[in-house]
N, C-alpha and C positions, 0 to 999 in steps of 0.2 A: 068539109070545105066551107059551108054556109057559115059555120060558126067565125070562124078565121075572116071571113068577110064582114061580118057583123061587126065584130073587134076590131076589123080594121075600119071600118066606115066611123064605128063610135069615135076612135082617135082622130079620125080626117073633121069629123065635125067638129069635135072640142076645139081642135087645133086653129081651127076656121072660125069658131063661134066668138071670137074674143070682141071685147068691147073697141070702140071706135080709139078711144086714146092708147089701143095697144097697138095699133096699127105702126104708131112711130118707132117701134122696136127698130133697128138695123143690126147688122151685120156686126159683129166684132170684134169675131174670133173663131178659130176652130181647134180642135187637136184630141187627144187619147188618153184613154187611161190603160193600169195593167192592175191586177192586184189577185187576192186570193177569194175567192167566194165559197161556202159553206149554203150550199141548196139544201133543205128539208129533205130527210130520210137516206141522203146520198154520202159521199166521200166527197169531201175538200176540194177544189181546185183551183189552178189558174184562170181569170176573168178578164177577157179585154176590150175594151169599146173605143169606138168614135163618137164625136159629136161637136157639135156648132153652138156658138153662145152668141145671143142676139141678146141685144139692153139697149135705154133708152138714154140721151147724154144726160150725164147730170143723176140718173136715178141709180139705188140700191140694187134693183131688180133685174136678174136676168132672167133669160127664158133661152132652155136648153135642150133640143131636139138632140136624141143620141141612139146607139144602137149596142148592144153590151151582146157580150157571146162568151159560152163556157159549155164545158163536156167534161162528163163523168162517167162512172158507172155503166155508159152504153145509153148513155141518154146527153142530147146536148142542148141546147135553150139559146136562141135569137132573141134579142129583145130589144123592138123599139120602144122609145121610152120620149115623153112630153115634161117637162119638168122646170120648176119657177124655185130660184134660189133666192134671200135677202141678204147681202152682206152687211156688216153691224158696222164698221169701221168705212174711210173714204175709197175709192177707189184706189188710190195706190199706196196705201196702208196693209198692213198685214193685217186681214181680218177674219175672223169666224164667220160661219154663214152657216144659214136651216135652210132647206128645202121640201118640197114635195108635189108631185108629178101624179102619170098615169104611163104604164106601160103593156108591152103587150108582150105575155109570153107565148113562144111557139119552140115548144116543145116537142121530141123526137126520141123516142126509145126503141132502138133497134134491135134490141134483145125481145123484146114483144112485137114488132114490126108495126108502131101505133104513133100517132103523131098527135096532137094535144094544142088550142089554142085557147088561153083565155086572157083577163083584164087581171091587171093589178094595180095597185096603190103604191107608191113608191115614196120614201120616206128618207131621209139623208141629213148631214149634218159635216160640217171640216172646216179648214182650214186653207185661205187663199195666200199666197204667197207672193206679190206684184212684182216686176223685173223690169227694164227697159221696154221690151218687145215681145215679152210673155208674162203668163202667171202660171206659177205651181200649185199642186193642191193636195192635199191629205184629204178621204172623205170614209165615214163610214154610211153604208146604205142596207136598206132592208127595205124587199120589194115582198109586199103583202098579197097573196096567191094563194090558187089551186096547188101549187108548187114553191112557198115562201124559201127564200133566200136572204142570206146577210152575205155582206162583201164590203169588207177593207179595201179601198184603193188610193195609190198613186196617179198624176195626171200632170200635163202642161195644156194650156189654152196658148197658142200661139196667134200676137194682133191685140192679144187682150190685156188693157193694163187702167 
């Protein structure tokens, strides 16, 4: 449990620690994704998450707190996740976008009755899709870990354009 608190106090800091002109990040959207993830050493599965996308008017940059969940094997993974995207194209362009984050996996394998929390690096890269009143997205990610994973996913930001 110490450990899982550590990981969580290091994310509450980062998340806290930003510079004065990030502060004008707001609101701008929220919504889901679904897709297939491929965890390290496991079987394949369905991956789905929520999350919230905060930007600033006028900038490339958002900043994406989210929460992603998958089960395999007899092992499943929660994972909050901090994460700064750049889109290359205007806001309501169809653009490509990089990203990369910090998340926290917490891990659970029930077949050993043992639970698991550490930090990772999270790395991403897709395609944003702008609408009237949403954006769609293509993304592929790969979260660097005790436990690394790749995941293909679908998504809408809804708000967000």
């Amino acid at each position: 449990m110490t450990r899982t608190m550590n990981a969580l106090l290091v994310l509450a800091t980062l998340a806290t620690a930003a510079p004065a002109g990030a502060q004008t990040f707001g609101l701008s959207g929220f919504g889901g994704k679904i897709g297939y993830a491929a965890p390290e050493n496991l079987d394949g599965t369905p991956e789905f998450g929520v999350h919230a996308e905060f930007e600033r008017p006028g900038s490339r940059v958002h900043l994406i707190p989210s929460v992603m969940y998958w089960n395999t094997n007899d092992v499943s993974n929660v994972n909050p996740n901090l994460d700064l995207y750049y889109h290359f194209e205007s806001q309501n362009s169809l653009s490509p976008y990089l990203g990369a984050g910090l998340g926290l996996n917490v891990l659970h394998d029930r077949s050993a009755d043992n639970s698991d929390t550490n930090l990772g690096a999270n790395f991403f890269g897709g395609l944003r899709m702008p609408a009237a009143t949403s954006t769609a997205f293509l993304e592929g990610r790969f979260m660097a870990a005790d436990r690394s994973a790749f995941a293909v996913l679908a998504g809408m930001t809804f708000g967000s354009h």
